[in-house]
N, C-alpha and C positions, 0 to 999 in steps of 0.2 A: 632533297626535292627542291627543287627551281619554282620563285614566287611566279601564278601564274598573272600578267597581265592583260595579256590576250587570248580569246576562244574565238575558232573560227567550230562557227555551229552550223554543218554540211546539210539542208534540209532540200529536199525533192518534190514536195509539196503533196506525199501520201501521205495516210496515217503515221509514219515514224513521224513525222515534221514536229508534231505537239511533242512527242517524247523528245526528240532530241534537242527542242530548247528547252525545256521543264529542266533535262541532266545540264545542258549548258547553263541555265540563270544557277539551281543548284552550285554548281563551282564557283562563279561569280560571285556568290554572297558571300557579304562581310570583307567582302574589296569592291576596291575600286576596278574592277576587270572590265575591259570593254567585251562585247560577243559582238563580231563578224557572223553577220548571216548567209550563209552562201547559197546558190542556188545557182544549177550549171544547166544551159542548154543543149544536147548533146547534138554534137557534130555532126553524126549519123543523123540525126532529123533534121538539124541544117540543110544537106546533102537531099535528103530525101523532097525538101521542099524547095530546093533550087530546083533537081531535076523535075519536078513535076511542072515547075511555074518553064523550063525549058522548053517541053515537050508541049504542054498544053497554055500559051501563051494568053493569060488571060483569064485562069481558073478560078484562082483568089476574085479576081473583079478588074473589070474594063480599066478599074487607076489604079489598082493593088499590084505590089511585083513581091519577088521573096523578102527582101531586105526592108520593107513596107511591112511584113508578115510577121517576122523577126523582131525587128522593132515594138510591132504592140502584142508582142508575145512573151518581150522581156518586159510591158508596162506592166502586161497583166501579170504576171509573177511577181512582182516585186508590190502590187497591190495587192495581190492574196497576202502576200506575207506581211505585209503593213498591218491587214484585218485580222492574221491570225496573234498578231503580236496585241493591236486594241485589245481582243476579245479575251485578252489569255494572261498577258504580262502588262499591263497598265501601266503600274508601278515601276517595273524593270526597264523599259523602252529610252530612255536617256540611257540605257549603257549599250544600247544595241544600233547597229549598223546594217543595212542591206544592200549587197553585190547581187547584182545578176551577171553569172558571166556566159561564153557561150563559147567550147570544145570539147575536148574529150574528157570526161568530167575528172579521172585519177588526174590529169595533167594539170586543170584547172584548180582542183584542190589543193595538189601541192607548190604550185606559183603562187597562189595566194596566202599559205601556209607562210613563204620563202617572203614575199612583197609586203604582206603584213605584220610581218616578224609574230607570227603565236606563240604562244607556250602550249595549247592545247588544241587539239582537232575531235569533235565530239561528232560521230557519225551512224549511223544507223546501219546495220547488217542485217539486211531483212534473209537467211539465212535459205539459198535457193539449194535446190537440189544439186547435185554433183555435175550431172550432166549440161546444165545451164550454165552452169561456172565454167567448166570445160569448153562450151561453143562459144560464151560470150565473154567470158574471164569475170573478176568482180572487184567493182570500183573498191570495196573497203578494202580487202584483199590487197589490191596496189597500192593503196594509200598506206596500209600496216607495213609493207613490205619495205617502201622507198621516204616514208616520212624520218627526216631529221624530228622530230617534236615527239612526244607520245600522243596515243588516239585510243577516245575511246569508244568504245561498241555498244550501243545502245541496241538493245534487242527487246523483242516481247517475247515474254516469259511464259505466256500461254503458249504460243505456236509453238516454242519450243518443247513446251514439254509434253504439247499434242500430239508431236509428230511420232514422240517415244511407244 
């Protein structure tokens, strides 16, 4: 097994977000590991909020446009994640890092995988039904499929063993 020095820690900003940096700091200790925090805007809501600021010019506000919208979309993400990291990992926060980036989030995961050189990708598989995998495919899914690194799947362990 390969020393890990970097963890890129995939968080969305639901409920996984606290698990999967709890499992990220967890592998970090007792090294010096840096955690990369990642946090993707998905393209598809890019799209969705170009096309509306097109059609309806002016919806956001008389001085707001999309790229306006975006912009304090990724401030605001990247400040929740500042306060979930205060309120959570005090201690931990000098080995952590915050990305906001914004495509199609498999794409983005493994660019940053590839540009930060990891050794780990720690992600949440919030465990959808078959048919939702099927119409919309699943970000962990492609990341397992196409990551050079290993990844791992942070899951809650009640939902899964509710759904039995």
């Amino acid at each position: 097994m390969s020393k890990i020095n970097k963890i890129l820690a995939c968080v969305d900003l639901s409920e996984y977000s606290l698990m999967t940096l709890k499992y990220s700091v967890e592998f970090a200790k007792g090294s010096k590991a840096q955690i990369i925090i990642l946090n993707v805007i998905n393209q598809r809501d890019i799209n969705g909020v170009e096309m509306v600021s097109g059609y309806f010019p002016g919806y956001f506000s008389n001085e707001i446009n999309a790229q306006d919208y975006i912009r304090e979309l990724r401030k605001d993400r990247h400040e929740r994640i500042k306060n979930l990291i205060d309120e959570n990992f005090s201690d931990e926060k000098s080995k952590m890092t915050i990305k906001v980036d914004e495509g199609v989030p498999f794409e983005c995961i493994l660019n940053a995988a590839k540009t930060e050189k990891v050794d780990l990708i720690v992600m949440a598989n919030k465990g959808r039904g078959n048919l939702s995998r099927v119409l919309f495919g699943s970000v962990a899914e492609k990341v397992f499929r196409h990551s050079s690194v290993p990844v791992v799947s942070v899951r809650d362990e009640l939902k899964f063993t509710r759904s039995k």
